[in-house]
C-alpha positions as CSV (number, residue, x, y, z in Angstrom):
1,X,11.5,13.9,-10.6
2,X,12.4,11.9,-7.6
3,X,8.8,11.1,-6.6
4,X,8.3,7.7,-7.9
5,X,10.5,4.5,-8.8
6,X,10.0,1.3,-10.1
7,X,10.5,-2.5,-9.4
8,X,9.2,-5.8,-9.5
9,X,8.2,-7.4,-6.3
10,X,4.8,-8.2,-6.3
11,X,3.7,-12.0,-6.6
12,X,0.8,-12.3,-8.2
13,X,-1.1,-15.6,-6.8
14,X,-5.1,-15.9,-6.8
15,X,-6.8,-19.0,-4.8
16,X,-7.2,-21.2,-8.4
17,X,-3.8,-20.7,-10.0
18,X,-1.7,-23.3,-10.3
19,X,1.9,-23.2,-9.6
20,X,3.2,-22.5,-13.3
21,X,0.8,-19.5,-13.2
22,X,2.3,-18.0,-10.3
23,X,4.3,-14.6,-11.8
24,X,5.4,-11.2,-10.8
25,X,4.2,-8.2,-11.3
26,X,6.2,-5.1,-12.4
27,X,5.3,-2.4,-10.2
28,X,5.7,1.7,-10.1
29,X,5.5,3.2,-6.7
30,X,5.1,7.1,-6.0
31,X,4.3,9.3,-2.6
32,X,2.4,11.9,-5.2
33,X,-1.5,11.2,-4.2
34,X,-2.4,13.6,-7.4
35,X,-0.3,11.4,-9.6
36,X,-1.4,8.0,-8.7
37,X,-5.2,9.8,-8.7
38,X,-3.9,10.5,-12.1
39,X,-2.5,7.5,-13.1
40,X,-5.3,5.6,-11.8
41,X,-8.4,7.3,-14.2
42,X,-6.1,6.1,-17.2
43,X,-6.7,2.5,-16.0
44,X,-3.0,1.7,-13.9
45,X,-4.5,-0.3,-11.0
46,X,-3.5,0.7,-7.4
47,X,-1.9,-2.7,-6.6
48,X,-1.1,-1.7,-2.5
49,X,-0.6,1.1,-0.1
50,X,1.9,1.0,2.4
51,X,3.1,3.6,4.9
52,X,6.3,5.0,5.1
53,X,8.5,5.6,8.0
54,X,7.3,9.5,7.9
55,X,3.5,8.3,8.2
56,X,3.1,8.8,4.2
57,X,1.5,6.5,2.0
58,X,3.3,5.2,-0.5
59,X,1.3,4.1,-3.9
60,X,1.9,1.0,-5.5
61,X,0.7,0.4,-9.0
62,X,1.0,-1.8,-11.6
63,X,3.3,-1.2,-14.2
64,X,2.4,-0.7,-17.8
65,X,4.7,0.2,-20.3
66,X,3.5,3.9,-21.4
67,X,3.8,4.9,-17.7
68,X,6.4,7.2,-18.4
69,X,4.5,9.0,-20.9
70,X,1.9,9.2,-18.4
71,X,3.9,10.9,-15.8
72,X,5.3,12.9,-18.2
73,X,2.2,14.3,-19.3
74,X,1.1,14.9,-15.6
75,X,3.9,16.9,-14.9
76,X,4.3,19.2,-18.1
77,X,0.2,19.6,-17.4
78,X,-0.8,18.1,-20.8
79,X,-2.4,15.1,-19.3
80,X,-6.0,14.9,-19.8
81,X,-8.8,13.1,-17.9
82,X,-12.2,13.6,-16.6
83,X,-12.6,15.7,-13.9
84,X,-15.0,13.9,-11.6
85,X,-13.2,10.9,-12.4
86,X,-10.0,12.4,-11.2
87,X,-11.7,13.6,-8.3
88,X,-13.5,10.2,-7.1
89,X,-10.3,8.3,-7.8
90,X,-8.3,11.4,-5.3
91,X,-11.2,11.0,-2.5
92,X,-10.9,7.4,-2.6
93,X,-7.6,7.3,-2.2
94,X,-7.2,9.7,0.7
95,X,-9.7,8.2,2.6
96,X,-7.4,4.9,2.1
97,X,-4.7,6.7,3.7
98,X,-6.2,8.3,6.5
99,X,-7.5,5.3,7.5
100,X,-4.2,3.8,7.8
101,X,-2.9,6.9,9.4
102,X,-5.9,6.5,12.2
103,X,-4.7,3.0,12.5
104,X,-7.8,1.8,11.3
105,X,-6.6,-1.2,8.9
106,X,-5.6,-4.5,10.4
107,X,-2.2,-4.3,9.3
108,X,-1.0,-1.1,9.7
109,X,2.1,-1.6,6.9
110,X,0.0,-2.1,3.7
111,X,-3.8,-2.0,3.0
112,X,-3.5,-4.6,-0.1
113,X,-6.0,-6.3,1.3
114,X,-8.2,-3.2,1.5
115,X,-7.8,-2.6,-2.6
């Protein structure tokens, strides 16, 4: 498919934690605004976007393990979801990423903090 990979380079930290709490997250990453719209209405949660060196965002998402069946289903067309959900979570997400392309967000890299 060549749209999406995955790897584990997110560290997880919130203000409480203490230090043997501290872990990392797996992560899934794709340029496909549908598919992380997609992915997203089935509950993955859109952990970052960051801008490639073409102006693109890229989607980062936390792992699960039936991602692949997921993406599998998006492609072959047999995933199902509600519309207006899907729809909400596509909005939402382009209006993340023309933000960043307007050079709206702070750090023009990532919008993490934005999510």
């Amino acid at each position: 498919m060549g749209v999406a990979k995955e790897r584990v380079s997110y560290l997880l930290i919130r203000p409480n934690w203490k230090l043997s709490e501290i872990e990392l997250m797996k992560t899934f990453e794709t340029h496909d605004l549908y598919l992380a719209a997609a992915l997203k209405i089935h509950g993955f949660k859109i952990v970052d976007i960051k801008k490639n060196g073409n102006g693109r965002g890229i989607f980062i998402l936390e792992d699960q393990p039936a991602r692949t069946s997921f993406v599998r289903g998006y492609f072959s067309g047999e995933l199902t979801g509600s519309l207006k959900a899907f729809s909400n979570a596509w909005s939402d997400l382009k209006a993340l990423v023309s933000e960043m392309e307007m050079g709206r967000v702070k750090n023009e890299k990532s919008i993490s903090a934005d999510l």
